[in-house]
C-alpha positions as CSV (number, residue, x, y, z in Angstrom):
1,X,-10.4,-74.0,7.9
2,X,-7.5,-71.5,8.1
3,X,-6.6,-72.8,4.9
4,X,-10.1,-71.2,3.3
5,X,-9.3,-68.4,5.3
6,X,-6.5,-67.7,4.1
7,X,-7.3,-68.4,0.7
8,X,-9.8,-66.5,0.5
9,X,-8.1,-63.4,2.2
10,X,-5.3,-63.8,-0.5
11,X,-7.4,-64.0,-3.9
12,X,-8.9,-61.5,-6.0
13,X,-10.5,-58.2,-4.6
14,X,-10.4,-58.9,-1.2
15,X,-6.8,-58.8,-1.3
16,X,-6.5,-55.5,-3.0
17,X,-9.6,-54.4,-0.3
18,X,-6.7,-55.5,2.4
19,X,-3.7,-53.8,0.7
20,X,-5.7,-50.6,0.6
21,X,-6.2,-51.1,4.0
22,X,-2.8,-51.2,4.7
23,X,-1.9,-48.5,2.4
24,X,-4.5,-46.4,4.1
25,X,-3.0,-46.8,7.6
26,X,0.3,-46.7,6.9
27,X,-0.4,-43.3,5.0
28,X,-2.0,-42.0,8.4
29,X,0.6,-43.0,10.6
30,X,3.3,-41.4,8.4
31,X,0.9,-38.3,9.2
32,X,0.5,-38.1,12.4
33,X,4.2,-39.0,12.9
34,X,5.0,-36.1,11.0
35,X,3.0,-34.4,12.9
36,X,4.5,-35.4,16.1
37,X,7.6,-35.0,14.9
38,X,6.9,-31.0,13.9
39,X,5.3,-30.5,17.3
40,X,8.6,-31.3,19.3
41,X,12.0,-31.6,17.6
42,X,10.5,-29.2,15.0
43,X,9.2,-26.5,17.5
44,X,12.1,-26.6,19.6
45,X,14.3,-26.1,15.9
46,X,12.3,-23.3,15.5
47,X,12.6,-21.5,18.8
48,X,16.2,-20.9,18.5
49,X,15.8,-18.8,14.9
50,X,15.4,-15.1,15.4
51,X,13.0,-14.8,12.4
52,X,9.2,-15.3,13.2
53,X,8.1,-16.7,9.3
54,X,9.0,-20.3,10.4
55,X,6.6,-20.0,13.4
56,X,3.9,-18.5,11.4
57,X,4.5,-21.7,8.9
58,X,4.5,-24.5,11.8
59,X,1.1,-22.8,13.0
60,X,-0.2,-23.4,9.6
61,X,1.2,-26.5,8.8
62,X,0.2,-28.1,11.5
63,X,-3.5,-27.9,11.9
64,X,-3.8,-29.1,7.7
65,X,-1.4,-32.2,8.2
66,X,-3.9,-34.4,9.4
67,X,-6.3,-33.3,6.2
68,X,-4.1,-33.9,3.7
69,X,-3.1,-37.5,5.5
70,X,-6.6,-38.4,5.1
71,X,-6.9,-37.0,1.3
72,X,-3.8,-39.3,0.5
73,X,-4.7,-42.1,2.4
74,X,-8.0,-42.3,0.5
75,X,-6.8,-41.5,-2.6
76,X,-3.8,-44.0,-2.5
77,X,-6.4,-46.7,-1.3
78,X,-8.7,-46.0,-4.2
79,X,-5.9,-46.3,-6.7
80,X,-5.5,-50.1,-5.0
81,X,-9.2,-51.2,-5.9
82,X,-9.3,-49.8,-9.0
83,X,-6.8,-52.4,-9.3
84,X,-9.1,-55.1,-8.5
85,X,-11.7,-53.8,-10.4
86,X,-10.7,-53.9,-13.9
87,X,-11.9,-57.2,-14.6
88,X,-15.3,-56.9,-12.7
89,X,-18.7,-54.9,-12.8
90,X,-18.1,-51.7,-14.2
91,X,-20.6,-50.1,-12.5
92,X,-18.9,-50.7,-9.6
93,X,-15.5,-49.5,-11.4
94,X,-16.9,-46.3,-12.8
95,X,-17.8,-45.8,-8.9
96,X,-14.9,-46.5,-7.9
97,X,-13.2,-43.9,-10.7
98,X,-15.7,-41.3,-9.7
99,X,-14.5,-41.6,-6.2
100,X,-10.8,-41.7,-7.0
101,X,-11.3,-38.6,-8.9
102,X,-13.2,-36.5,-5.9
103,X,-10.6,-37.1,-4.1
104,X,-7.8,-36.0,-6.4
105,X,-10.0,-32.9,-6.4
106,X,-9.6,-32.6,-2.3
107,X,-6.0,-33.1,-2.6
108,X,-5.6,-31.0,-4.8
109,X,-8.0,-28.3,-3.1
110,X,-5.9,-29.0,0.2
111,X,-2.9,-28.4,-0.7
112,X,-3.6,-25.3,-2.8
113,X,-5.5,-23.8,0.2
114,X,-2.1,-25.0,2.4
115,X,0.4,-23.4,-0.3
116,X,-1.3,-19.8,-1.1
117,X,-1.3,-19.3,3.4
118,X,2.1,-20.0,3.1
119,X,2.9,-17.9,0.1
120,X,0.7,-14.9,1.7
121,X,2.0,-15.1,5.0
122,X,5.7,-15.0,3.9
123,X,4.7,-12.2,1.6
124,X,3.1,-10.1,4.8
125,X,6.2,-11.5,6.4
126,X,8.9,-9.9,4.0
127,X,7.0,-7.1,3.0
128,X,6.7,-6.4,6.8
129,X,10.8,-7.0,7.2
130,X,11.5,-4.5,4.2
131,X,9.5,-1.8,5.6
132,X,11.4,-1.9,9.3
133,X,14.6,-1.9,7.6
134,X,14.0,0.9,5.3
135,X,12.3,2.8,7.6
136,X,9.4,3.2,5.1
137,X,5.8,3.4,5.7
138,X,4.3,0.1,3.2
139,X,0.5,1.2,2.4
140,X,-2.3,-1.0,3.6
141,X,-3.6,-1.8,0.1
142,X,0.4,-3.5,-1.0
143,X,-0.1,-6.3,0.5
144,X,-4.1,-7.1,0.0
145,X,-2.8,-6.5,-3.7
146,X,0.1,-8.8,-3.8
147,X,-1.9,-11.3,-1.9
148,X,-4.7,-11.3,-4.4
149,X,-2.1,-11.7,-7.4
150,X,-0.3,-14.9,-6.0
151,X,-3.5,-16.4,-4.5
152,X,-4.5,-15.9,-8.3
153,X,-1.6,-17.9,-9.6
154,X,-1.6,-20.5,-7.1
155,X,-5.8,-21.2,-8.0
156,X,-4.8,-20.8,-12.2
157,X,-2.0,-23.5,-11.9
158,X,-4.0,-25.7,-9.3
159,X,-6.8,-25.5,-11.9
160,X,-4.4,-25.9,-15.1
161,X,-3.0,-29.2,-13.3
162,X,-6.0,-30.9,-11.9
163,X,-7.5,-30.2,-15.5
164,X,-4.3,-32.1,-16.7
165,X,-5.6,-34.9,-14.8
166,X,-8.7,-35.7,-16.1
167,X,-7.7,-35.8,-19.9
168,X,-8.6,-31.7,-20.9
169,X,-6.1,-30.2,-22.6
170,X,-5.1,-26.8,-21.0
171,X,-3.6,-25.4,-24.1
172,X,-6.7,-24.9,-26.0
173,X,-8.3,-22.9,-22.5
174,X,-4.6,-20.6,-22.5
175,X,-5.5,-19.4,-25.6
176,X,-9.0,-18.7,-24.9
177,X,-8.3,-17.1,-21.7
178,X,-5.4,-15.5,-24.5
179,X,-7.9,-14.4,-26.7
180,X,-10.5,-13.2,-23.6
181,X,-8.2,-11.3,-22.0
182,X,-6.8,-8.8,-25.1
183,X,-10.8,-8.3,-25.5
184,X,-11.5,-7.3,-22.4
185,X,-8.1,-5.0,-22.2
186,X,-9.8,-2.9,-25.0
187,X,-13.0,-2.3,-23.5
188,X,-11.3,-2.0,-19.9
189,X,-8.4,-0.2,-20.9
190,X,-8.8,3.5,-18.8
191,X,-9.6,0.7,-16.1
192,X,-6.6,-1.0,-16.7
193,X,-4.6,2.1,-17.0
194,X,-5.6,3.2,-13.6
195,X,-5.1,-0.2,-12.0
196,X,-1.7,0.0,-13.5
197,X,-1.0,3.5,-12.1
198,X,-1.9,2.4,-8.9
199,X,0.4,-0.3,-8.5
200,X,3.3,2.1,-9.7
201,X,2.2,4.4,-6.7
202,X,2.2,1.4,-4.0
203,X,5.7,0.8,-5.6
204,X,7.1,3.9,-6.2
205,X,5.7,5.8,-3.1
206,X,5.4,9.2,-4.4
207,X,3.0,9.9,-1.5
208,X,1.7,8.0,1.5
209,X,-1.5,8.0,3.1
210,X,-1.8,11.3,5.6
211,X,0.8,13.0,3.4
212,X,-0.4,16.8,2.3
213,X,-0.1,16.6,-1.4
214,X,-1.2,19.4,-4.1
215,X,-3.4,18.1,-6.8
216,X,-2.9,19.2,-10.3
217,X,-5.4,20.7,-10.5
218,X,-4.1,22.8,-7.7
219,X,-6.2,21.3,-4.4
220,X,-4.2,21.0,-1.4
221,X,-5.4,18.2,1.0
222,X,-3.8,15.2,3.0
223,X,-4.0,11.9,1.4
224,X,-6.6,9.7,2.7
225,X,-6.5,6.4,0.9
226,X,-4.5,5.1,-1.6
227,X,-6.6,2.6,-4.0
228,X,-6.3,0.1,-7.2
229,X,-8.1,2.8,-8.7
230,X,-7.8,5.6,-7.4
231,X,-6.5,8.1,-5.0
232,X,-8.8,9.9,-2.1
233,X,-7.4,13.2,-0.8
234,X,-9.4,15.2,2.3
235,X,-9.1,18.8,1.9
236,X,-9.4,21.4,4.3
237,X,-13.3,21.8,4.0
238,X,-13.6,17.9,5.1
239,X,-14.6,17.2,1.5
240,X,-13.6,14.2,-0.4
241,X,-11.2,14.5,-3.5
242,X,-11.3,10.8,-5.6
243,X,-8.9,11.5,-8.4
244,X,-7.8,8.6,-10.6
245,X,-4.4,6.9,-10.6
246,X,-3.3,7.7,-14.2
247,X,-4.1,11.2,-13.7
248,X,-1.9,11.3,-10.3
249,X,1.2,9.6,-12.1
250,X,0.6,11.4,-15.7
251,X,1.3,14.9,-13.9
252,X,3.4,16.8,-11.5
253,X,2.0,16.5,-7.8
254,X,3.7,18.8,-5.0
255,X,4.2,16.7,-1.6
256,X,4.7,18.9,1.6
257,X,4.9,16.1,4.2
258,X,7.7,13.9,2.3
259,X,11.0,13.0,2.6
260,X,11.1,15.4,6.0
261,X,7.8,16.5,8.2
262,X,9.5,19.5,8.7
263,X,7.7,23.0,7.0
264,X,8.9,26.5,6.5
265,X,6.6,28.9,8.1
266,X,6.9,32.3,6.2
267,X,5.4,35.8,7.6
268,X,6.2,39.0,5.9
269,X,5.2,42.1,7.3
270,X,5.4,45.7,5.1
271,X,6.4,48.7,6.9
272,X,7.2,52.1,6.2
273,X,10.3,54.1,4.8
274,X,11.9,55.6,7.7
275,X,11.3,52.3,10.2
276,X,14.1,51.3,12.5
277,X,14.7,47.9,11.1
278,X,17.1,46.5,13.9
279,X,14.1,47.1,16.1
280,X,11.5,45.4,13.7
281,X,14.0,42.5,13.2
282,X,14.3,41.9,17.1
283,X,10.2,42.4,17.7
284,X,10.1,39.5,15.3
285,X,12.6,37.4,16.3
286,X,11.5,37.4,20.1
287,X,8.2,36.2,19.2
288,X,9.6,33.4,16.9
289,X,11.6,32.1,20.0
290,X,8.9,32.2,22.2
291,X,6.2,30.6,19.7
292,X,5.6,26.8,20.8
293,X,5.0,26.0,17.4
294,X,8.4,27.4,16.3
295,X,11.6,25.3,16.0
296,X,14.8,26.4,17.6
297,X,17.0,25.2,15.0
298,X,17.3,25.9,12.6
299,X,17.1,29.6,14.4
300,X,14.2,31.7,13.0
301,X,15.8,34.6,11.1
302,X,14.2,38.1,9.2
303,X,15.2,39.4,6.0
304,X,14.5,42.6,4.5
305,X,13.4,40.8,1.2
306,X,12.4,43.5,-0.7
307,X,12.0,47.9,-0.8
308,X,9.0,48.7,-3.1
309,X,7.5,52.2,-4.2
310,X,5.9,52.6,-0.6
311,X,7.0,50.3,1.8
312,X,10.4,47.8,2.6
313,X,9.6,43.9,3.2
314,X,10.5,42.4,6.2
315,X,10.2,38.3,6.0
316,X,10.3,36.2,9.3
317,X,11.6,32.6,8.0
318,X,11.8,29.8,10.3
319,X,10.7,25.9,10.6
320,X,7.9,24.0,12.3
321,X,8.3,20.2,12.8
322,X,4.6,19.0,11.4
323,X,2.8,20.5,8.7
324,X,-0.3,20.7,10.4
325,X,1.0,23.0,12.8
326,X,2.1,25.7,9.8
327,X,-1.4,27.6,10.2
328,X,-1.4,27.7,13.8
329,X,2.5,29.0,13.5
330,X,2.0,31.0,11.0
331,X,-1.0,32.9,12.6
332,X,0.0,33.3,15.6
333,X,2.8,34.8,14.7
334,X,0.9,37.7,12.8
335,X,-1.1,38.8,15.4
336,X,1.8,39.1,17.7
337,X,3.7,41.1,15.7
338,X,0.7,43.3,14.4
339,X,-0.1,44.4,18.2
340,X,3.9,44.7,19.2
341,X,4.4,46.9,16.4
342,X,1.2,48.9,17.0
343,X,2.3,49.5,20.6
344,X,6.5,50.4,19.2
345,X,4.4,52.6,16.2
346,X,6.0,50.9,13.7
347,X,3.8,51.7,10.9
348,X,2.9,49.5,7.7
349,X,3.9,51.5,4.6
350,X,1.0,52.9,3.1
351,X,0.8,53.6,-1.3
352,X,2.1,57.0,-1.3
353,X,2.5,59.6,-4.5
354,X,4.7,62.9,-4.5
355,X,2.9,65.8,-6.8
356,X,4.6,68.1,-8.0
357,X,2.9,71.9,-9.2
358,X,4.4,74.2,-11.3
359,X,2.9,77.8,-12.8
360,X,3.5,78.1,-16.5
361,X,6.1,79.4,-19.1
362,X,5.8,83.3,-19.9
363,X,5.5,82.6,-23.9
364,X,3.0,79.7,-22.6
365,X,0.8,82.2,-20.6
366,X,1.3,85.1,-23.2
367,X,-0.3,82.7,-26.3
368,X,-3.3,81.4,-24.2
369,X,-3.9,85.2,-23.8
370,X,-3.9,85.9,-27.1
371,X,-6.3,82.7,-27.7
């Protein structure tokens, strides 16, 4: 009786139905030993490193282990009966096949999915790390851009290679894709252009987003989004500017806010010949100290920038640490002075003209006579 058993165990399909099986197991407890093994040598590995990728890694390692066991275990098993199942029904083998290729498919569909939150989270990671060590402000749209392109990739060369698999040659779909992609670069081309500009800006960083940039077209207004696109500006009416990419890098764009926050604040006053400038300068002066808008240093100071027909130039520079506060600064500033040099009657210097009259020559008044 064991004998039959054994014999029967031992011959033909239902020994590759046993070795798959095996294979099956033994596929799963490499898994979850794996697994175990991540969970505690692994972890404790990973808590003495300073960086945080590896722990962003282990978290989403972990939870997919199990997954892909199972996809291998199946698909390993599978490969076993086919085995068996050369010489029999082929019904029953082109089952067999149909199953064996679904579940290349979830392999492969695992570990793509597994590979492309790696890839992006060590993107987010490094592109994270650059941006603290350069003290640079990274725009929010960087990353969902270079996450997009490598998520890309990883899907093309998942498809290219699962395609490989069932017998399709990929060269033949390269050069249609080839061929697809120069005819929609004509039609999309301005598109393109932009998209292109765009990614130059993320890189190059001519302006961030809340920077006060001048357009130009000559709008002033603080940057409110940087796109693929295309660029949105807010002006000072609380309208929005959408101005596209190409255009932005094409042409010469003013940025107040960048490399320092710091602004000049500039107010010239005109006053009359005969003021008392030392007394002008220190009315000026005294109000730039005391302005809470006003930096100390560098120290405000007033120049007599110019003497015109009428009037002499007197120009209060100093600096302001945000350029939103320029207007406040700025205007302030003016009315102070106006009403300080109204009460020390310093007067503005008003358009004047100097006539001159004169009677006329003797021969001049002697011919008009005889006229």
């Amino acid at each position: 009786m064991f004998e039959r058993v054994q014999q029967y165990i031992m011959s033909g399909m239902t020994l590759h139905v046993w070795n798959a099986l095996i294979i099956f197991i033994t596929v799963m407890v490499i898994g979850f030993f794996i697994k175990y093994i991540l969970q505690t040598a692994g972890r404790r590995i990973i808590l003495r490193t300073n960086t945080e990728l590896d722990d962003a890694v282990l978290a989403i390692v972990l939870p997919r282990l199990k997954w892909l066991a199972i996809v291998i275990g199946f698909y390993l098993a599978i490969e076993e009966l086919v085995k068996g199942l050369v010489s029999t029904n082929k019904t029953s083998l082109q089952m067999i096949l149909y199953a064996e290729g679904t579940m290349y498919i979830a392999f492969i569909v695992v570990l793509t999915l597994l590979i492309t939150h790696i890839a992006t989270t060590a993107m987010k990671f490094f592109i994270r790390r650059h941006a603290q060590q350069t003290s640079s402000v990274i725009s929010d749209a960087v990353t969902p851009l270079f996450n997009r392109l490598a998520t890309i990739l990883i899907f093309f060369i998942a498809i290219v290679i699962g395609l490989e698999h069932f017998g399709v040659n990929a060269s033949s779909l390269l050069v249609f894709l080839g061929g697809g992609s120069v005819a929609i670069a004509l039609a999309a081309q301005e598109t393109l252009a932009n998209m292109i500009a765009g990614f130059v800006i993320m890189i190059d960083r001519p302006f961030r987003p809340g920077d006060r940039i001048k357009l130009p077209s000559g709008e002033i207004g603080d940057v409110y989004e940087i796109g693929i696109r295309s660029t949105a500006i807010l002006d000072f009416d609380n309208n929005l500017i959408v101005s596209p990419n190409s255009d932005l890098t094409k042409a010469k764009v003013i940025n107040y806010s960048y490399p320092y926050p710091e602004v000049r604040v500039l107010v010239e006053f005109l006053v009359g010949y005969g003021t008392d400038i030392d007394q002008a300068r220190k009315i000026m002066l005294q109000f730039a100290h005391e302005n809470e808008w006003v930096l100390p240093s560098p120290q405000p100071e007033v120049f007599l920038s110019s003497a015109g027909e009428s009037s002499c130039s007197l120009q209060l520079i100093a600096r302001t640490d945000d350029w939103k506060k320029k207007f406040k600064a700025e205007t302030s500033l003016r009315e102070y002075i106006y009403k300080a040099f109204l009460r020390e009657g310093i007067t503005p210097g008003y358009p004047q003209r100097v006539i001159h009259l004169s009677s006329p020559l003797p021969h001049d008044t002697a011919k008009n006579n005889k006229d």
